[in-house]
C-alpha positions, 0 to 999 in steps of 0.5 A, a space after each residue: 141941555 135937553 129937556 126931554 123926559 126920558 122913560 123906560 118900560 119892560 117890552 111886551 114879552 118881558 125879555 128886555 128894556 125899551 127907553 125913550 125920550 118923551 119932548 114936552 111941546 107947547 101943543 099939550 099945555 095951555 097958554 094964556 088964560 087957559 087957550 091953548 097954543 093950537 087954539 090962540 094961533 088959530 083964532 089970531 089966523 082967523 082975524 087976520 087976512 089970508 096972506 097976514 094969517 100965513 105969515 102969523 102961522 110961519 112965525 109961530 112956528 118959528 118961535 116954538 122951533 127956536 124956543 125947542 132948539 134952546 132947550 137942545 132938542 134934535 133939528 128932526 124932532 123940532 121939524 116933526 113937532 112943528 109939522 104936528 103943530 101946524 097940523 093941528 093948527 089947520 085942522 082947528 081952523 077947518 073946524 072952526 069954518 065948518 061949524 060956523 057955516 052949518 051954524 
């Protein structure tokens, strides 16, 4: 069972309808006291040692897979929401040292 928002629009000429599944991912909502899942996973990755932080970051990644492939969602769509995320993740992190070396 997908959760998947599905959502339909008039193409920009009008002449036909364009459907689309939208995947509700934890990226977009807040976690635990408002931190988001992008903010939590880097500010953990940040306490820990590189090797330690790596293998925080695979795991996370791991349990939001396996928490998209219970709701049924497409092994592609999984991989590139994950690949979003770790994204995201990464780029928080460069943030995160950048601001704290110019500060």
């Amino acid at each position: 069972m997908s959760r998947a928002i599905r959502v339909t629009t008039q193409s920009f000429s009008g002449d036909r309808e364009m459907t689309s599944d939208l995947v509700p991912f934890p990226i977009s909502r807040h976690g635990r006291d408002g931190v988001s899942f992008v903010a939590s996973v880097a500010n953990k990755m940040l306490e820990l040692p590189p090797a330690s932080a790596e293998r925080h970051l695979a795991r996370q990644l791991d349990r939001k897979a396996q928490a998209l492939r219970r709701r049924g969602v497409d092994a592609a769509t999984i991989k590139i929401e994950t690949e979003k995320a770790e994204t995201a993740i990464r780029a928080r992190l460069l943030r995160t040292e950048f601001e704290g070396s110019t500060g």
